[in-house]
N, C-alpha and C positions, 0 to 999 in steps of 0.2 A: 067906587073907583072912578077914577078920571079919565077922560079921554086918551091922555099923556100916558096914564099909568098904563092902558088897555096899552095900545100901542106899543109901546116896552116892552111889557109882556109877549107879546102877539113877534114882536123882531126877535125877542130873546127864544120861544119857540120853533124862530124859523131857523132860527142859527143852529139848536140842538138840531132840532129833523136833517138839517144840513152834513152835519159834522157827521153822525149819526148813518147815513144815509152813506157820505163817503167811507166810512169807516166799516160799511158792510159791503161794500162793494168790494172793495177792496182785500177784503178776508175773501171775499169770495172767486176773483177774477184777478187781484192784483192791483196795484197802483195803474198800471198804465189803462187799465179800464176805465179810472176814475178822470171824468173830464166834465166841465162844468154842459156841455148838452146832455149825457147822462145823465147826471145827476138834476139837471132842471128837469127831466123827462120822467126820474122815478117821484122825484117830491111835489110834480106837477106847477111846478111856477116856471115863471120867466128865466133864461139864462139873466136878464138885466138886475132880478131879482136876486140870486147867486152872487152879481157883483156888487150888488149896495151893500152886502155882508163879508165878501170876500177879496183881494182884487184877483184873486184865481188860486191854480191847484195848489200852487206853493203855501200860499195862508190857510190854505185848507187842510193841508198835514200838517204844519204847524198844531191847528187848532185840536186834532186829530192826538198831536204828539202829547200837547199839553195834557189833555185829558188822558191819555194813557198814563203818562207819568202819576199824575192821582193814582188812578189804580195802581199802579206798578209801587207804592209808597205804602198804601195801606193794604196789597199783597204782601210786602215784604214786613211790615209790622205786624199783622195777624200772627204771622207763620212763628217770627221769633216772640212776638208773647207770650207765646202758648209752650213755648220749651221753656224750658229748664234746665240753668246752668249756661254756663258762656260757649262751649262747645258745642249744645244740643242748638243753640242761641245762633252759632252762625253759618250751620249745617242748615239747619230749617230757611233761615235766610236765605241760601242759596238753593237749595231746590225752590222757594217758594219763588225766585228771580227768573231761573232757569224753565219751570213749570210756565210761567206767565209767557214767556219768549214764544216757547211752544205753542200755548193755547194761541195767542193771538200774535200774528209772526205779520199782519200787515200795520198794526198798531207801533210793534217793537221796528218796524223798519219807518216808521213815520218819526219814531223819538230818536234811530242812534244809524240810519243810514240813508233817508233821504235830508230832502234841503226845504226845510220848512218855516227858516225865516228865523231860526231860534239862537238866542248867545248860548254859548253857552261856558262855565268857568269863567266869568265874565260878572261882571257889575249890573248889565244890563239882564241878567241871567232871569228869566222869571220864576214866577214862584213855586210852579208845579214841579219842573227842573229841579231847583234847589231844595226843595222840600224832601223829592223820589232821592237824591242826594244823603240826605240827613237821614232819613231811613236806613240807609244802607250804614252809614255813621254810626249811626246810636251801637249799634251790636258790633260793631267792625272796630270802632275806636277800644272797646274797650279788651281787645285781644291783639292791638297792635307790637305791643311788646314795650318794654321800655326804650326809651332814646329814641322811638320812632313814631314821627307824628301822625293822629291819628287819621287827617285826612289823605297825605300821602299813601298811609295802606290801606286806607278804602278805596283810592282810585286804583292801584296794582289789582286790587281781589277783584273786585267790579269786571278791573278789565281782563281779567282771568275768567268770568262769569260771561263777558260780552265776547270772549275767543270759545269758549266751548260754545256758546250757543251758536255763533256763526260757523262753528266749522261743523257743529254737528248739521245743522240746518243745510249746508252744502254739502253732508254723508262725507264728510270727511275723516267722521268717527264712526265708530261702531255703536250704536244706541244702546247695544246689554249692554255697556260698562259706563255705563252714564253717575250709578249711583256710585259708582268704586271713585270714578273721576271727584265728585264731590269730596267724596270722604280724604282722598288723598291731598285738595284742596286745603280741607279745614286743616288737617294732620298736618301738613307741610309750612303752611302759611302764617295760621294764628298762632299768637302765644296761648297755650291753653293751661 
């Protein structure tokens, strides 16, 4: 291996420990915990180190966001895999959406309600974004109904999926009727 190559590697590690590092912080205390002295003080480098990778907290949820959407894409594909039938298909989808919000609620506020530098619906949209996207697509599109196109009612369900999770998340719902809400989702929404 090469000096070069070492090196790349060695930044490309510091950048995971980074992200990695804010992204538990942050589960743990909140975003506003997450500030690049913290974060140089748990990963033990320089703040100046933080900014040859970062130029601050905003690229850091960003990066934060990106990486969740990955999971958030192949949470949501496992889950309808694994069912059966287009019903069972966008049921699983949605708890496996809704599950994900829950487990990791500093993750899902880095991808759909802080400002993390990211397009999005957009051209410039990156890839993690449009992919977590297409996920939601695959099983959505094909219960959109006729005459109705299929990413337009993947963004309505979606945002049907990102209102329950915010209003449950501010106890705005009652958490027993979490799986009724689902179901009455699928029932109501998809062609099935």
């Amino acid at each position: 291996m090469s000096v070069q190559e070492r090196k790349q590697r060695e930044r490309a590690e510091r950048e995971r420990l980074i992200v990695a590092t804010a992204r538990e912080l942050a589960e743990q205390q909140g975003w506003d915990a997450v500030t690049t002295r913290r974060l140089a003080e748990r990963i033990e480098y320089s703040q100046p180190v933080l900014y040859s990778h970062f130029r601050g907290k905003r690229e850091i949820i960003g990066a934060v966001a990106l990486e969740g959407a990955a999971e958030l894409a192949a949470a949501v594909r496992a889950a309808a895999s694994a069912a059966d039938g287009p019903r069972e298909r966008v049921a699983a989808l949605a708890r496996a959406y809704l599950d994900f919000a829950a487990d990791n609620p500093a993750v899902y506020d880095a991808l759909f309600q802080l400002d993390g530098g990211l397009a999005f619906a957009d051209e410039d949209t990156p890839a993690p974004l449009k992919d977590a996207f297409a996920a939601l697509l695959e099983s959505l599109g094909e219960v959109a109904g006729e005459g109705v196109h299929p990413g337009l009612f993947t963004e309505v369900f979606w945002a049907s999926l990102h209102g329950l999770t915010t209003l449950t998340r501010a106890r705005r719902l009652l958490p027993e009727d979490a799986a009724q809400r689902v179901e009455l989702l699928v029932d109501r929404l998809a062609v099935l």
